[in-house]
Backbone atoms as SQL, in Angstrom:
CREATE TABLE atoms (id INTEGER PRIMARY KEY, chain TEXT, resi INTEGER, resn TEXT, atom TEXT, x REAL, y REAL, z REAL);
INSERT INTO atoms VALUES
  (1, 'A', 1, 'UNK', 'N', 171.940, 70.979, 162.371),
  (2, 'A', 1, 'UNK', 'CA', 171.627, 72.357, 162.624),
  (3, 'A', 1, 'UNK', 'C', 170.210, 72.476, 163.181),
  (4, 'A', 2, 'UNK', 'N', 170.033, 73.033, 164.329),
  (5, 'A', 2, 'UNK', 'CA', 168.876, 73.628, 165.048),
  (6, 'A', 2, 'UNK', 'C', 167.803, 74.649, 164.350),
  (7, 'A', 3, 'UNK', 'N', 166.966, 74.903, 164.096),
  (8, 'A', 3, 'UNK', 'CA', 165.854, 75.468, 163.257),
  (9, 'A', 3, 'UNK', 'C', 165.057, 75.993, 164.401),
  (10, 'A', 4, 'UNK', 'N', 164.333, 77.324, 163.939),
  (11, 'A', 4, 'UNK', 'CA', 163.504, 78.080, 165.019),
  (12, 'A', 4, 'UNK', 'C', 162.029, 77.436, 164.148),
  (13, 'A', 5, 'UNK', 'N', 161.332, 77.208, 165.196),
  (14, 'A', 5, 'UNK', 'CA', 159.628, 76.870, 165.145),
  (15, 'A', 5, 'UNK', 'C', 159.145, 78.380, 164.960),
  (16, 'A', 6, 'UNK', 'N', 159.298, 78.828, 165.485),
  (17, 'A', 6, 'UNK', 'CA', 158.681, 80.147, 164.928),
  (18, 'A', 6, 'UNK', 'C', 159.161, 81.761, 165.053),
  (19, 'A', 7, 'UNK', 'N', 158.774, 82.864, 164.330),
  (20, 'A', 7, 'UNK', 'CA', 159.728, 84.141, 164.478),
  (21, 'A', 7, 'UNK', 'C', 159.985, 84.302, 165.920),
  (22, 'A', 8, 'UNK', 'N', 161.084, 85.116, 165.597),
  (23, 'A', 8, 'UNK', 'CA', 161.021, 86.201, 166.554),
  (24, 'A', 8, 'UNK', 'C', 159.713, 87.099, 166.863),
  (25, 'A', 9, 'UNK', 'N', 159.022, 87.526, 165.864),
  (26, 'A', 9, 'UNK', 'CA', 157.745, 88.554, 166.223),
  (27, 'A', 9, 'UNK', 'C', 156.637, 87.593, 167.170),
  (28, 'A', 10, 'UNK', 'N', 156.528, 86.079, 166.368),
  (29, 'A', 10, 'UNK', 'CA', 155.371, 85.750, 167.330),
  (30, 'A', 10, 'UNK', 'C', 156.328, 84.850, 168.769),
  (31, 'A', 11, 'UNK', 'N', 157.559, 84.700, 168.614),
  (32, 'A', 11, 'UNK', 'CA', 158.244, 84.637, 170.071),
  (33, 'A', 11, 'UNK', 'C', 157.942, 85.050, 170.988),
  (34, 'A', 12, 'UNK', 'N', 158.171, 86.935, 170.751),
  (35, 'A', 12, 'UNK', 'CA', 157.963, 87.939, 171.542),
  (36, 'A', 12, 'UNK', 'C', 156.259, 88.187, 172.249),
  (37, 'A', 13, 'UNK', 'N', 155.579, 87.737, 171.372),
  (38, 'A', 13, 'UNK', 'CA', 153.894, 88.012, 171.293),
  (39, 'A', 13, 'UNK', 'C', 153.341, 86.652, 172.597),
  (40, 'A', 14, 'UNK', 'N', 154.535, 85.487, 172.581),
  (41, 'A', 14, 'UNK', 'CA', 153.915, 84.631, 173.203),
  (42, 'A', 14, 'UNK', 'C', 154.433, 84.750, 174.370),
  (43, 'A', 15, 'UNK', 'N', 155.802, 85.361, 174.801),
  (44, 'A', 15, 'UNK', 'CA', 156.295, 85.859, 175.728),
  (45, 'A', 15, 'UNK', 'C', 155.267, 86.555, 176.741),
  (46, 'A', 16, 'UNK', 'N', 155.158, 87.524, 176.099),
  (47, 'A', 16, 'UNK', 'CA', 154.434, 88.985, 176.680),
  (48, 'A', 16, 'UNK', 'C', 152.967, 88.367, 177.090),
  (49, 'A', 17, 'UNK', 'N', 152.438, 87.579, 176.253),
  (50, 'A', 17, 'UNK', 'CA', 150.967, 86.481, 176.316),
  (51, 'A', 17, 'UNK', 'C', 151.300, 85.928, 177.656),
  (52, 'A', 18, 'UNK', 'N', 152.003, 85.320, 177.951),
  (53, 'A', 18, 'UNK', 'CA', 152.298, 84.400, 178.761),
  (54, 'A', 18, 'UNK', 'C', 152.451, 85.422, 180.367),
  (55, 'A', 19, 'UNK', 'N', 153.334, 86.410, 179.886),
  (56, 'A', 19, 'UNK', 'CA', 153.548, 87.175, 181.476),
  (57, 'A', 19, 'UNK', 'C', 152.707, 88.320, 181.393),
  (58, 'A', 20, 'UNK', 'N', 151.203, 89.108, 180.294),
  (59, 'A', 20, 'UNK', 'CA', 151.180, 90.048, 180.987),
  (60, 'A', 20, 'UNK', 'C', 149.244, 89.593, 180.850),
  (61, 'A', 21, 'UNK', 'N', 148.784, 88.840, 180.554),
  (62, 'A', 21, 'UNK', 'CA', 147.243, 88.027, 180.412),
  (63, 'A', 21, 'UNK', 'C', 146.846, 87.326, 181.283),
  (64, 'A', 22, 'UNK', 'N', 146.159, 87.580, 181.675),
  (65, 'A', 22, 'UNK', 'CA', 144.832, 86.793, 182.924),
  (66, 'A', 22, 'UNK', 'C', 143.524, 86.906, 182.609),
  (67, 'A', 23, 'UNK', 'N', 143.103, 85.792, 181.917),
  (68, 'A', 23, 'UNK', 'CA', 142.015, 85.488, 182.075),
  (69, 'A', 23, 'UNK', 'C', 140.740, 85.869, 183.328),
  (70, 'A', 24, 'UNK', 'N', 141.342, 86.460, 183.833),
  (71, 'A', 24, 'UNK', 'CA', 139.934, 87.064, 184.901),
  (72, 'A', 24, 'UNK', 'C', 140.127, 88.500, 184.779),
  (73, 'A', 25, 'UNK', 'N', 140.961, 88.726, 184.174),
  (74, 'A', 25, 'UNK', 'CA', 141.237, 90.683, 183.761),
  (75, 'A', 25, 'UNK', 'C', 140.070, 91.060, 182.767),
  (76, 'A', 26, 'UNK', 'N', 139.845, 91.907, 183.097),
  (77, 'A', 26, 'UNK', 'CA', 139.166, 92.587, 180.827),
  (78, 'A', 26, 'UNK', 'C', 140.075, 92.763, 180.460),
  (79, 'A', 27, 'UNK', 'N', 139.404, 92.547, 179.317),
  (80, 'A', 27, 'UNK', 'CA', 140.035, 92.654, 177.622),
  (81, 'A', 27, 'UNK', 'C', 140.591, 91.203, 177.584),
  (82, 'A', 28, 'UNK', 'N', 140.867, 91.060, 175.797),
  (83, 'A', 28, 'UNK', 'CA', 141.725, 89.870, 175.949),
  (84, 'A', 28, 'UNK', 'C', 143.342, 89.786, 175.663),
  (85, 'A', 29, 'UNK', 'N', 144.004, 89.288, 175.408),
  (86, 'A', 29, 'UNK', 'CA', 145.532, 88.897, 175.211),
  (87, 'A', 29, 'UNK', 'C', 146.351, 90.448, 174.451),
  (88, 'A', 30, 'UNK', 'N', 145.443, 90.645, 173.791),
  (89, 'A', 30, 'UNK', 'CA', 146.543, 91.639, 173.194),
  (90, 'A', 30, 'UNK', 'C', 146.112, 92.963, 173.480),
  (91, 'A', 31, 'UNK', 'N', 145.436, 93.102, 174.121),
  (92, 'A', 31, 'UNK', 'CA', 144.623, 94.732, 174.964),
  (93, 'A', 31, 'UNK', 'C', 145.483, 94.315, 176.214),
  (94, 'A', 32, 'UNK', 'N', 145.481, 93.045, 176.904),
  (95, 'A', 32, 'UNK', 'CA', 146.424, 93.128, 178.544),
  (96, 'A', 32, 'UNK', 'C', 147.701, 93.631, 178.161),
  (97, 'A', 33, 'UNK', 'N', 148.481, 92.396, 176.759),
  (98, 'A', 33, 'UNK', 'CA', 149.593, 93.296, 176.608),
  (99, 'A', 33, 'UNK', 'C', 150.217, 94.307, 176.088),
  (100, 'A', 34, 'UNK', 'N', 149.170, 95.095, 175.403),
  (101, 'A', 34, 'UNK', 'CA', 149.199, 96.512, 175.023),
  (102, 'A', 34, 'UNK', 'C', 149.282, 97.346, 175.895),
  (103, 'A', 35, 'UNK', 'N', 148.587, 97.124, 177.141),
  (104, 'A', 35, 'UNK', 'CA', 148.720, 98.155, 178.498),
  (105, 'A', 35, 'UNK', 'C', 149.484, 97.854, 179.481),
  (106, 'A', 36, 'UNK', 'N', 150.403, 97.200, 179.308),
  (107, 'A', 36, 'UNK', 'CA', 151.391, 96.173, 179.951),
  (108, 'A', 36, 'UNK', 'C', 152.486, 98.088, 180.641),
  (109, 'A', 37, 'UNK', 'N', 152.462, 97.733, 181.683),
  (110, 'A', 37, 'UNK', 'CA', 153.240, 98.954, 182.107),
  (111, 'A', 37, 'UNK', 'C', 154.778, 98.464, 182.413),
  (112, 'A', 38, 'UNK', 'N', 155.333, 97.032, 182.550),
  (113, 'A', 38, 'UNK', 'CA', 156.919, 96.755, 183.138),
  (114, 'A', 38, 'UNK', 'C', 157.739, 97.183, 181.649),
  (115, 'A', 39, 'UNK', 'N', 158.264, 98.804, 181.979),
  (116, 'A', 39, 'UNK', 'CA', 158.803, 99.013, 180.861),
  (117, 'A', 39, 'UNK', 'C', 159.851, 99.276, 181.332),
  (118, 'A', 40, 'UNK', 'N', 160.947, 98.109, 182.457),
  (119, 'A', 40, 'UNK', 'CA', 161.907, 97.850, 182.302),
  (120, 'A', 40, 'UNK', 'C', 162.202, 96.259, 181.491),
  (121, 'A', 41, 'UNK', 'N', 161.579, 96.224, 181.291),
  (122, 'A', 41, 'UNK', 'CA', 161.203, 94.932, 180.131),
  (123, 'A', 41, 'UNK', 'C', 162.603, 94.959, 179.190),
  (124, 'A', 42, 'UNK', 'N', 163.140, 93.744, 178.732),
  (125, 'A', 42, 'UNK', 'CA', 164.099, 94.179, 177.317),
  (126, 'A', 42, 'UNK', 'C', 163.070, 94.116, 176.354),
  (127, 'A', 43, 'UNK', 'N', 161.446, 93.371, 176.466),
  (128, 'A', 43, 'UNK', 'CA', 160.889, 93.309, 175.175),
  (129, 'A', 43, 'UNK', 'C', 159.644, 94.560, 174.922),
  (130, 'A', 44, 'UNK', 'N', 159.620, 95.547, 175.738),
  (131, 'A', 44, 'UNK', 'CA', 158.830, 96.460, 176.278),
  (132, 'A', 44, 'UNK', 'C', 158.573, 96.914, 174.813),
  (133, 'A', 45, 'UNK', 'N', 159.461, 97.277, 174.461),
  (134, 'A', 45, 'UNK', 'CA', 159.708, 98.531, 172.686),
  (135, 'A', 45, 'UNK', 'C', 158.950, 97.412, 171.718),
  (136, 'A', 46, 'UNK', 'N', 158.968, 95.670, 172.143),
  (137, 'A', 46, 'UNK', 'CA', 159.054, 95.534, 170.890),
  (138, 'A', 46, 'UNK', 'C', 157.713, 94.217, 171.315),
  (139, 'A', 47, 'UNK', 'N', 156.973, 94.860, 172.470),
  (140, 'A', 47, 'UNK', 'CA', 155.361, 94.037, 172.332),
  (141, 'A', 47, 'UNK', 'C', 154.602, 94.436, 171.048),
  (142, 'A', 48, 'UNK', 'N', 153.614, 93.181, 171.306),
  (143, 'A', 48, 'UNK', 'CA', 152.938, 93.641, 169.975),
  (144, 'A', 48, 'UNK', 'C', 151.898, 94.859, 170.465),
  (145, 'A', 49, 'UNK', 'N', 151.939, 95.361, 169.503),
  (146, 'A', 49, 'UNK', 'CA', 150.484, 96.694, 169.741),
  (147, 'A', 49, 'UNK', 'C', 149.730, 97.215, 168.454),
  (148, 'A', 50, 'UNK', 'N', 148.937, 97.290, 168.555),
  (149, 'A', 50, 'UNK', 'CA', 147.882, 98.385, 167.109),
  (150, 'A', 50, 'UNK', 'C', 148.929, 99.191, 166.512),
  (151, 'A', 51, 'UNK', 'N', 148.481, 99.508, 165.452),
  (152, 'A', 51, 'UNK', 'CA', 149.169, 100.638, 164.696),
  (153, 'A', 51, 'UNK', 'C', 148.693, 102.262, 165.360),
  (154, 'A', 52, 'UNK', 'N', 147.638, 102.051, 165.718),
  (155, 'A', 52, 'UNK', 'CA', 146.939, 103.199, 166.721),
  (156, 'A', 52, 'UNK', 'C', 147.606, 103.577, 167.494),
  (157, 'A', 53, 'UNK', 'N', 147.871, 102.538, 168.933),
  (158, 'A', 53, 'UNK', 'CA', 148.720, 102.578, 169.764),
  (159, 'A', 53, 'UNK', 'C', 150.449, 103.312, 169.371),
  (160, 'A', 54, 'UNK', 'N', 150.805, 102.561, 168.401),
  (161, 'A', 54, 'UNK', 'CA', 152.021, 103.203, 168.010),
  (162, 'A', 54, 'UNK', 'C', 152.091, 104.815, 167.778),
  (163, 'A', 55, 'UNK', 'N', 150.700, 105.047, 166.830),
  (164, 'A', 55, 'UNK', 'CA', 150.433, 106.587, 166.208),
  (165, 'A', 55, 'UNK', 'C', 150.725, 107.208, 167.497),
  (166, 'A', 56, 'UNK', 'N', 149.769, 107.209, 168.227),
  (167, 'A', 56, 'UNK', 'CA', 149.246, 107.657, 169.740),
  (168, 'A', 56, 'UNK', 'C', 150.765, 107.957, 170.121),
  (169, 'A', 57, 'UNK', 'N', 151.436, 106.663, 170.610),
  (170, 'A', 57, 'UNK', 'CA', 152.697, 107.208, 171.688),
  (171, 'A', 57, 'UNK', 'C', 153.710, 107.781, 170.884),
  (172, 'A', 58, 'UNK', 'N', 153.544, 107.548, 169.741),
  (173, 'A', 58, 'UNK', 'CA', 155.030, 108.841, 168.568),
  (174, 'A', 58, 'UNK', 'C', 154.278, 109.845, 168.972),
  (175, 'A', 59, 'UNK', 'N', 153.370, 110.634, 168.577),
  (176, 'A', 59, 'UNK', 'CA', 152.958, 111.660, 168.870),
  (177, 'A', 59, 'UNK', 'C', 152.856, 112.284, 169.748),
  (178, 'A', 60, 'UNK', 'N', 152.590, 111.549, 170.948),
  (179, 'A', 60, 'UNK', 'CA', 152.957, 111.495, 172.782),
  (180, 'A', 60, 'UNK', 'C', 154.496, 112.213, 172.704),
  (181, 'A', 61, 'UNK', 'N', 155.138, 111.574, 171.935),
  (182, 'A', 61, 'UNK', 'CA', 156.851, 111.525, 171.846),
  (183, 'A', 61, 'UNK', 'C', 157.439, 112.788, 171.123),
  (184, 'A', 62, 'UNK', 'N', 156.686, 113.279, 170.065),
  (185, 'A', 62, 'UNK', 'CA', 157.018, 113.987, 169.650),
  (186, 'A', 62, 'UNK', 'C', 156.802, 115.599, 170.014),
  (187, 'A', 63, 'UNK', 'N', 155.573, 115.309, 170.990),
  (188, 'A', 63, 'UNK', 'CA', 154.940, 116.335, 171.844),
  (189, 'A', 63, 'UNK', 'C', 156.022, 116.749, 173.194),
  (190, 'A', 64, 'UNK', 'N', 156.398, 115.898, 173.414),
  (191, 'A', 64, 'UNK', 'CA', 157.693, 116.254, 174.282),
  (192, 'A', 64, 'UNK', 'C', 159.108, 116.869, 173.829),
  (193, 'A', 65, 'UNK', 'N', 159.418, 117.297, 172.826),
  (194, 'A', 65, 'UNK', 'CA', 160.335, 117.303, 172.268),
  (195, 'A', 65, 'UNK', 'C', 160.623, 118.908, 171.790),
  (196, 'A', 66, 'UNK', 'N', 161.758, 119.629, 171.720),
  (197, 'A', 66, 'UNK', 'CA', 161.887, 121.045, 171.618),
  (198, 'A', 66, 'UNK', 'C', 161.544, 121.342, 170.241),
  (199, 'A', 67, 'UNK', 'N', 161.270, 122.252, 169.871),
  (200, 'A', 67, 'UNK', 'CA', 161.048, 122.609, 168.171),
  (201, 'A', 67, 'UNK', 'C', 162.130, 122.194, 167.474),
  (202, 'A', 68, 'UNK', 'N', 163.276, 122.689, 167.796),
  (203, 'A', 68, 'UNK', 'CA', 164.419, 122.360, 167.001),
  (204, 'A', 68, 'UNK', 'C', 164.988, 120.929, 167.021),
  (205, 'A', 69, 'UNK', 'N', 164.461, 119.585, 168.436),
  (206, 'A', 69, 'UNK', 'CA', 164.263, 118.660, 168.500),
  (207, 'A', 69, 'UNK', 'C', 163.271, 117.807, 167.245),
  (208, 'A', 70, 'UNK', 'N', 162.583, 118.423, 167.192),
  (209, 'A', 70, 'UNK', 'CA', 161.194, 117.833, 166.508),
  (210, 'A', 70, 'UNK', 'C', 162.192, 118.401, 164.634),
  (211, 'A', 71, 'UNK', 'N', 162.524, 119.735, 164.195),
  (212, 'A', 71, 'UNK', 'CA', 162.614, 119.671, 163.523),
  (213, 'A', 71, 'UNK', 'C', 164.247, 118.926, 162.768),
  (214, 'A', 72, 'UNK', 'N', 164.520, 118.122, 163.422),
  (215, 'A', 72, 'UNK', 'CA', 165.902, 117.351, 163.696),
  (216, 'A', 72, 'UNK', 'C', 165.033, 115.877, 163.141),
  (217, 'A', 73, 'UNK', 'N', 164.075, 115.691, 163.854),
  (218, 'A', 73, 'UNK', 'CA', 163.585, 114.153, 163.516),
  (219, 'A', 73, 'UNK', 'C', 162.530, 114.279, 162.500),
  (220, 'A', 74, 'UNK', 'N', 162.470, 115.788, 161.583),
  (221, 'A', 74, 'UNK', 'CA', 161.803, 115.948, 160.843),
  (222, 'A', 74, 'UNK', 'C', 162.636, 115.843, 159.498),
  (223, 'A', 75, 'UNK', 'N', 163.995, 116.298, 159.743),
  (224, 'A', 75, 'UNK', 'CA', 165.164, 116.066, 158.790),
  (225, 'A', 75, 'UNK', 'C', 165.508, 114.767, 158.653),
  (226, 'A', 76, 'UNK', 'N', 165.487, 113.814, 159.741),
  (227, 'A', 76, 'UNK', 'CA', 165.943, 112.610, 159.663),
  (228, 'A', 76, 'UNK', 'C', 165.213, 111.468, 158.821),
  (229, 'A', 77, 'UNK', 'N', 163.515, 111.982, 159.709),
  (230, 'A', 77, 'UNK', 'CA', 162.547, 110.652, 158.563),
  (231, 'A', 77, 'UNK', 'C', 162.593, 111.191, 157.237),
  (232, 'A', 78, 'UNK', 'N', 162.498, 112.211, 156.908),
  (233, 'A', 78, 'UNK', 'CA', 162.471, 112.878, 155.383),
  (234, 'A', 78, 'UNK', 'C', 163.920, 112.069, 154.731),
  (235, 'A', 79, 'UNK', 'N', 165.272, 111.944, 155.415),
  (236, 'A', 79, 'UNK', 'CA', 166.055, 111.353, 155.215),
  (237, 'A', 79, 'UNK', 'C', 165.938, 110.001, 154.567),
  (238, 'A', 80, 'UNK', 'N', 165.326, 109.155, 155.527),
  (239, 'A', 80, 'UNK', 'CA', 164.958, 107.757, 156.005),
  (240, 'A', 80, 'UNK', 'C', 163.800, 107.362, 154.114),
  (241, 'A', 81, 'UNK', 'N', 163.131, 108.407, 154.496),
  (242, 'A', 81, 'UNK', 'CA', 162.163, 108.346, 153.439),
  (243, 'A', 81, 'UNK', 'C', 162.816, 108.606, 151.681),
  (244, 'A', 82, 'UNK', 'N', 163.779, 109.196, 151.745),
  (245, 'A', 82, 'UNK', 'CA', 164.496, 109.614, 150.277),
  (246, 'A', 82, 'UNK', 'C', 165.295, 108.128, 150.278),
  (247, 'A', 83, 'UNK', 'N', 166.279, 107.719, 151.308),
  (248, 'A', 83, 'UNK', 'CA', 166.918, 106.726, 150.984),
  (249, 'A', 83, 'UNK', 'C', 166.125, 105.382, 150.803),
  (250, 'A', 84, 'UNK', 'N', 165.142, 105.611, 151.132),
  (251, 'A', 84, 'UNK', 'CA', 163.944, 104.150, 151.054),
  (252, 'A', 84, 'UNK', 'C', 163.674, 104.134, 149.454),
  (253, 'A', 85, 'UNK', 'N', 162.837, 105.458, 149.264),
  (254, 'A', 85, 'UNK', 'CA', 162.707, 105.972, 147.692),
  (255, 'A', 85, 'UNK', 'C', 164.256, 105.361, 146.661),
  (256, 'A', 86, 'UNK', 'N', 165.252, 105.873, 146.888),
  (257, 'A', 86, 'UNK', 'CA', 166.295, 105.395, 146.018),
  (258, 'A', 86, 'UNK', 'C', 166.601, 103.908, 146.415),
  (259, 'A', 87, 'UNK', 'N', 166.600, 103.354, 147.515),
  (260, 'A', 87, 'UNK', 'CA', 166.822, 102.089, 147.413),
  (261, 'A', 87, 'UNK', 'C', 165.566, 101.384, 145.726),
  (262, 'A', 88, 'UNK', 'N', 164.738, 101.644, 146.423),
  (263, 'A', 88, 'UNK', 'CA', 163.517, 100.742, 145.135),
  (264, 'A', 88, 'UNK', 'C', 163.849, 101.604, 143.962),
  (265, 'A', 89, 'UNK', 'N', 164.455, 102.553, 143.984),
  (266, 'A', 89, 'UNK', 'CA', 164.824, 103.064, 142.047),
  (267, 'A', 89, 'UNK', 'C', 163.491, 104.205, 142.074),
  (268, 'A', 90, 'UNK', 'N', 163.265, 104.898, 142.739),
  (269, 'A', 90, 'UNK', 'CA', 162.031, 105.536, 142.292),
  (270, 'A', 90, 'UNK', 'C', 162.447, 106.946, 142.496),
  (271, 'A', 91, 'UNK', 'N', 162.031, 108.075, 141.955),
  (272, 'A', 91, 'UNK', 'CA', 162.731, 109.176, 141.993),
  (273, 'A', 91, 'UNK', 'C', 160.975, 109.996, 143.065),
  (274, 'A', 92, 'UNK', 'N', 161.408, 111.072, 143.692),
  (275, 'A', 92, 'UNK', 'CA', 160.569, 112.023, 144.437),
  (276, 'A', 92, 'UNK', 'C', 160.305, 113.377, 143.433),
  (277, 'A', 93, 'UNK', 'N', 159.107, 113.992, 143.447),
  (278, 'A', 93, 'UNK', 'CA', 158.740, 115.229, 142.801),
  (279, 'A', 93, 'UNK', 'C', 160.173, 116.116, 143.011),
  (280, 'A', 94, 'UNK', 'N', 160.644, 116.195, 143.891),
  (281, 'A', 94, 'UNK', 'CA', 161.986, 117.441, 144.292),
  (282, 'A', 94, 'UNK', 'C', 163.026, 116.728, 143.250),
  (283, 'A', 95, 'UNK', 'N', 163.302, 115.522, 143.416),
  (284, 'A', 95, 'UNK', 'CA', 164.216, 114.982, 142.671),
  (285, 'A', 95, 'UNK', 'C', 163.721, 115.754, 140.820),
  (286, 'A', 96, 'UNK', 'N', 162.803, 115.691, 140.252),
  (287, 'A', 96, 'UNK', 'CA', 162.569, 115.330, 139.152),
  (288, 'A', 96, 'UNK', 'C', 162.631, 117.141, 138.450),
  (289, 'A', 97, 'UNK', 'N', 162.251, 118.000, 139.615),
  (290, 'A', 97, 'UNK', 'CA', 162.248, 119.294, 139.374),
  (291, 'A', 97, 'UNK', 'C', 163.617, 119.492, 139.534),
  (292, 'A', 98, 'UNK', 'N', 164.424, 119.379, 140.325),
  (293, 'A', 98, 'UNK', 'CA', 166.085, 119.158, 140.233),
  (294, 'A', 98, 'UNK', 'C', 166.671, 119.135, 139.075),
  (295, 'A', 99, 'UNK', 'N', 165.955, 117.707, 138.508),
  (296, 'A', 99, 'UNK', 'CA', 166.992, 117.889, 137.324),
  (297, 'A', 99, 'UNK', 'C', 166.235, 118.696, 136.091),
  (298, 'A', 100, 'UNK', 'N', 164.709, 118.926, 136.273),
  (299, 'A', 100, 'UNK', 'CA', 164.297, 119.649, 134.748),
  (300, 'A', 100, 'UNK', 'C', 164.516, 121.210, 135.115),
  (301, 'A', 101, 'UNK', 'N', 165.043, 121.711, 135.918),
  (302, 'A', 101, 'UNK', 'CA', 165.742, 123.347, 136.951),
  (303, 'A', 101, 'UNK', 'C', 167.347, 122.628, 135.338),
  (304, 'A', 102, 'UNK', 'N', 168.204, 121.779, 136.175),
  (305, 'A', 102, 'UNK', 'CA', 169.510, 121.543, 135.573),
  (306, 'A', 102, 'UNK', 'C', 169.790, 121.851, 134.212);
């Protein structure tokens, strides 16, 4: 059986290293491929970048989006976020007033 040398995450990181860094550019390796514009890329979504960077373009993203759009993906992470909560066993303030209301 064949074994991977290393993830997928730093796969992708050496990928993107490899096609979007030049040494005679500014910045170094992970500022070139943070501003990397071929976002017909399959690995485009999934270069490495800052947590900044990420903040920045959700918010970019979410700024585009209709109210009733926005409040759709406001239902969903709240979703995302309760089922995360019950996966680990932990109950939310709403949960706990729920049942001392019952």
């Amino acid at each position: 059986m064949m074994t991977l040398s290393t993830s997928p995450r730093k796969a992708i990181a050496n990928h993107c290293k490899s096609c979007a860094y030049d040494q005679q550019d500014a910045g170094n390796w992970r500022q070139q491929v943070e501003a990397c514009t071929i976002t017909h890329c399959d690995l485009y979504q999934h270069r490495p970048i800052t947590g900044k960077t990420k903040r920045l373009q959700r918010e970019h993203e979410l700024s585009m989006l209709t109210p009733d759009q926005r409040e759709l993906v406001e239902i969903r992470n709240e979703n995302a976020r309760q089922n995360m909560l019950n996966l680990h066993g932990r109950t939310t303030a709403a949960a706990v007033e729920n049942v001392a209301l019952n």
